[in-house]
C-alpha positions in Angstrom: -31.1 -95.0 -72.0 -31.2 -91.3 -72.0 -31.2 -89.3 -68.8 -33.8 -86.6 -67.4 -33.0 -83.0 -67.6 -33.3 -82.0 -64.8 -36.4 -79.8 -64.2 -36.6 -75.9 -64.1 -37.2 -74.4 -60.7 -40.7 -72.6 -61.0 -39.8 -70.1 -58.1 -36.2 -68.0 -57.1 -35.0 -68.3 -53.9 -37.1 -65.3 -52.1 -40.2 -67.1 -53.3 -41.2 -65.5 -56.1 -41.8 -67.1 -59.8 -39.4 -67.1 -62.2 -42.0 -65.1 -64.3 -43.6 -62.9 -61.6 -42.4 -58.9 -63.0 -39.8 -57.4 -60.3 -42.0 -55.2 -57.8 -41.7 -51.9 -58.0 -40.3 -49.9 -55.2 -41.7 -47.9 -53.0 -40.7 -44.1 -54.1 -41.2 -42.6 -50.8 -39.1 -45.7 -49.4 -35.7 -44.5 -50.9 -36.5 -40.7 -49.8 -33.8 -39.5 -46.7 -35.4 -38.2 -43.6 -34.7 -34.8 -43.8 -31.7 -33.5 -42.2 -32.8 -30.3 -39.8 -30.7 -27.0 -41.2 -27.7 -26.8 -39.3 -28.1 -23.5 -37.0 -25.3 -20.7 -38.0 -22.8 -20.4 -35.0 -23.6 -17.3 -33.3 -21.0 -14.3 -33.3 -18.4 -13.6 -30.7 -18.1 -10.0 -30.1 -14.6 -10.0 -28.8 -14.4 -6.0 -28.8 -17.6 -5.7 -27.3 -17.1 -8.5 -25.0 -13.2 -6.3 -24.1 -15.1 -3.4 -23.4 -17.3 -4.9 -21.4 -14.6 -6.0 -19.3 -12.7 -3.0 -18.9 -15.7 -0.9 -17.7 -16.5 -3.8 -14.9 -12.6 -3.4 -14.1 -12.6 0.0 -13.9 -16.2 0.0 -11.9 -14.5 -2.4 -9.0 -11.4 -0.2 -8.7 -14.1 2.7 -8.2 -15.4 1.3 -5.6 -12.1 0.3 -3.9 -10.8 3.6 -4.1 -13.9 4.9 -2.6 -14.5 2.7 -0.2 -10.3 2.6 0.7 -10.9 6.5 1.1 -13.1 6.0 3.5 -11.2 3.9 5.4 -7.8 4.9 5.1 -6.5 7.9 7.1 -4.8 10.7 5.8 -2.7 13.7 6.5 -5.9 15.8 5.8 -8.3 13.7 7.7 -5.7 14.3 10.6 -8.4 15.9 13.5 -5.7 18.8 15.5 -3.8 18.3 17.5 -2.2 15.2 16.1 1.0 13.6 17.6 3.7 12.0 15.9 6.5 9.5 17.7 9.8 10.2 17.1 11.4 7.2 16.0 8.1 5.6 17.6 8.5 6.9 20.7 12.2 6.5 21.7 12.3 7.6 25.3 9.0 5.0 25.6 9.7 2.3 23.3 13.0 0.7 21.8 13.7 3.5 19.0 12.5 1.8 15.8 11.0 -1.3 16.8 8.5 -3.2 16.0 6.7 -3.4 18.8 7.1 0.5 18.8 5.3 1.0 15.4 2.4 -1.5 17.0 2.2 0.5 19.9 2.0 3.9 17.7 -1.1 2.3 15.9 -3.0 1.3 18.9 -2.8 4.3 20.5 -3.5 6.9 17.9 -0.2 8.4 17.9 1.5 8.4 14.2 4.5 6.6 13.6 8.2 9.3 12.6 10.7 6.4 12.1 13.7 7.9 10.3 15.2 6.3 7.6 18.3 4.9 5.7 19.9 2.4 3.8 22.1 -0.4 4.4 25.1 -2.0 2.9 22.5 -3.7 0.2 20.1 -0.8 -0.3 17.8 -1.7 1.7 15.6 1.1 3.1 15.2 0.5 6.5 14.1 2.7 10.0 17.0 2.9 12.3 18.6 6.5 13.5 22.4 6.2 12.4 23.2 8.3 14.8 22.0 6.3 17.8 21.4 2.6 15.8 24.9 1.2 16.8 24.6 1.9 20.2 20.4 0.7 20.7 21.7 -2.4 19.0 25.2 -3.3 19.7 26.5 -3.2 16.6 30.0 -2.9 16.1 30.0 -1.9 12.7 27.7 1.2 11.0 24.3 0.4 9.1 26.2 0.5 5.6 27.7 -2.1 6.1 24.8 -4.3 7.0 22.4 -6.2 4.5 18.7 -7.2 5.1 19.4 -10.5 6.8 22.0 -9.1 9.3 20.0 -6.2 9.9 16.8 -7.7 11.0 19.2 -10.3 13.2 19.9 -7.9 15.8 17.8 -6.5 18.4 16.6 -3.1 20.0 17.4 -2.6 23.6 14.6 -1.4 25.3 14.5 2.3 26.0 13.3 1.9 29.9 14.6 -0.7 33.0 12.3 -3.3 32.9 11.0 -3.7 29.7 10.7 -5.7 26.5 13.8 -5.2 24.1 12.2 -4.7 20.5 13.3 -5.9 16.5 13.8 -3.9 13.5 12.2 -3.6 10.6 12.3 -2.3 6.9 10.7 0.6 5.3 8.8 -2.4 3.1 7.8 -4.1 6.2 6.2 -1.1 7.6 4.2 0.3 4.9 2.8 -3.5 4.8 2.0 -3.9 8.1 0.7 -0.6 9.1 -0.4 0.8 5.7 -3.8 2.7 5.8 -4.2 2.7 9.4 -2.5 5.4 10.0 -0.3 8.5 8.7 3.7 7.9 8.1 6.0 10.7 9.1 9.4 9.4 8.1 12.7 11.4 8.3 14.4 11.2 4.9 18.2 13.3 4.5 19.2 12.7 1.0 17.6 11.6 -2.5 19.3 8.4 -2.3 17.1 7.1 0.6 14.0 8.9 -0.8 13.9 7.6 -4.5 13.2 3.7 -3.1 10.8 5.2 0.1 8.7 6.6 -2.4 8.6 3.9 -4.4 7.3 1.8 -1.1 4.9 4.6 -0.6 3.5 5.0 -4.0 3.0 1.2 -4.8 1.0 1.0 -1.6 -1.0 4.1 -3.1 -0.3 5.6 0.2 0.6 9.2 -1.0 -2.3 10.6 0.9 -1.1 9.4 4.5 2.5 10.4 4.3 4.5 12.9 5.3 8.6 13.2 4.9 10.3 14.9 7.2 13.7 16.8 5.7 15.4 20.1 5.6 16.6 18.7 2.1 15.1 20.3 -1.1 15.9 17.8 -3.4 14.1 14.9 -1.1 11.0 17.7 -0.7 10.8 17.9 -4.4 10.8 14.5 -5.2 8.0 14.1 -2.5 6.2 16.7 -4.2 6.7 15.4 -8.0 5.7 11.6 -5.9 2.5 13.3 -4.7 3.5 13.2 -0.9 3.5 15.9 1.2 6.6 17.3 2.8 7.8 19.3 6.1 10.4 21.6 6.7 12.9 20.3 9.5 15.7 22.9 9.5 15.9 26.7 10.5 12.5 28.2 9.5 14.2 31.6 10.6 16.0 31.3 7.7 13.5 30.3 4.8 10.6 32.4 3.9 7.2 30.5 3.7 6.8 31.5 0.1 10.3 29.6 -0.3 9.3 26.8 1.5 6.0 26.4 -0.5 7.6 26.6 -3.8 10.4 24.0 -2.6 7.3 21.7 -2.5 7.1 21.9 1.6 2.9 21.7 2.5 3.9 21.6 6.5 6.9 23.2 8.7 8.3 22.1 12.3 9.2 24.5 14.6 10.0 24.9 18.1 6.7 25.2 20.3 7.3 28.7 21.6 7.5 30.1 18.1 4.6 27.7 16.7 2.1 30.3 16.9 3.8 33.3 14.8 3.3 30.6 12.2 0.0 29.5 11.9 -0.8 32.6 9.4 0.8 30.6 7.1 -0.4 28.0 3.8 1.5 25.3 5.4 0.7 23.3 8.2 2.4 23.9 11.3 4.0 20.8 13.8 5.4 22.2 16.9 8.5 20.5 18.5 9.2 20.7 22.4 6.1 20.6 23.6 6.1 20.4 27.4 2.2 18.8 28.4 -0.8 18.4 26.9 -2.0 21.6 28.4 0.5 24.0 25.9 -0.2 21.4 22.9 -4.3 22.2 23.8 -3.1 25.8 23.7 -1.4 25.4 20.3 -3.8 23.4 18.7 -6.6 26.8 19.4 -4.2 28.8 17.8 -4.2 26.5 14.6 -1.1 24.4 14.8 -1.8 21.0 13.2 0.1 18.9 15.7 3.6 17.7 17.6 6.6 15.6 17.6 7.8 14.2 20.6 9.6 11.2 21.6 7.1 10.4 24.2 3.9 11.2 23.0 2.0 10.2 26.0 3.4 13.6 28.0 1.9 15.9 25.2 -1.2 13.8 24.6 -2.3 11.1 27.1 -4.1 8.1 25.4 -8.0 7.3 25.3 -7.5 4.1 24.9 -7.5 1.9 28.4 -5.2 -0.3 28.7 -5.0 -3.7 31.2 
């Protein structure tokens, strides 16, 4: 007996027959949606951008410097008679102190520390001639560093008062910087090189004055941009001298102030007994005095407790 073929399927397995023509796709069915264009990455300037930077830079330090000007006092903006304290007031305050520099400030009187160098360099404001003894030292200021220095402490310059503490040239222009006019004492280029340096950084050329009768420390003030005045024998140095030397101010003794004031430099007058004979200078065009108590020459406005 012969078996059945089995019988062909009349449809494929997605329903269609085995003799139906293969549908034709859809063109628009195989068609990509369109890919937006790809927008070109925009240009960074990097000069123009540089420049930009530098003119806002140099716009903001503009403005500092003007407004800084404006704030800041100067040797010029100095209204005579102005008074300077002689190692901040030594016969008032303990000589070189801290709390003498403070007291300087408040009052209106400008601080005249004089300056040197210890064992390590370090510029600092102590008198050698009278340091050891207002601090006890046993040994002199060269032989001293930093640390040691700033250790001791000033013995007061009155009974009954508060001893004081030392401090460096750096320390000062810091603390006191722009609020007043420096007068320091400098004797020799070694100490002046590094307190200009303080004083230039600080872009405090404008409010200091060095004290010397040395011309190498007055020309470095001048070639630093600070002004300087002549400390020795004015009897003995003409004022065309002087000015050349790079001086712009002199000190001389109060009674011979006023033969002076003809002069192109300003004019300081030492020994000044009250503030009657410093009101009697300042007429006759003297810029100001040094004194080691500058409340005898010029009593304070400001009212204390």
């Amino acid at each position: 007996m012969s078996k059945k073929k089995p019988s062909q399927p009349h449809q494929d397995r997605y329903g269609r027959g085995m003799n139906d023509p293969l549908p034709t796709p859809d063109p628009e069915s195989n068609e990509r949606i369109p890919v937006p264009d790809r927008p070109a990455p925009k240009k960074f300037n990097a000069p123009l951008w540089a420049g930009a930077i530098v003119v806002l830079l140099v716009a903001g330090v503009l403005v500092f410097n003007f407004v800084k000007s404006d704030d800041q006092l100067t040797v010029d903006s100095l209204n005579p008679p102005a008074v300077g304290a002689l190692d901040g007031g030594s016969s008032v305050y303990p000589a070189n102190s801290q709390l003498a520099f403070t007291e300087n400030v408040k009052f209106g009187y400008l601080p005249a520390p004089t300056l040197t160098a210890l064992g390590d360099g370090t510029i600092v404001a102590a008198n050698p001639q009278t340091a050891a003894k207002d601090m006890g030292l046993k040994q002199g200021l060269d032989e001293l560093d930093a640390e040691e220095f700033l250790d001791q402490t000033i013995k007061p310059a009155r009974k009954d008062t508060s001893p004081g503490e030392p401090m460096t040239w750096d320390q000062i222009v810091d603390e006191f910087g722009g609020d007043t006019v420096f007068m320091p004492a400098i004797d020799s280029a070694e100490v002046a090189t590094p307190a200009l340096k303080t004083i230039t950084e600080a872009g405090l050329e404008d409010s200091t004055l060095v004290r010397t009768d040395d011309p190498e420390v007055a020309r470095a003030a001048a070639d630093a941009g600070v002004g300087a005045m002549f400390t020795g024998d004015v009897t003995a140095s003409g004022n065309e001298s002087l000015s050349g030397a790079g001086y712009t101010a002199l000190a001389v003794e109060a009674e011979a102030a006023e033969k002076w004031t003809g002069v192109d430099l300003d004019v300081w007058a030492i020994d000044v007994k009250d503030k009657k004979q410093l009101d009697k200078l300042a007429d006759a065009g003297v810029t100001g005095a040094l004194s080691a108590n500058p409340y005898t020459v010029l009593p304070s406005e400001v009212k204390t407790d």
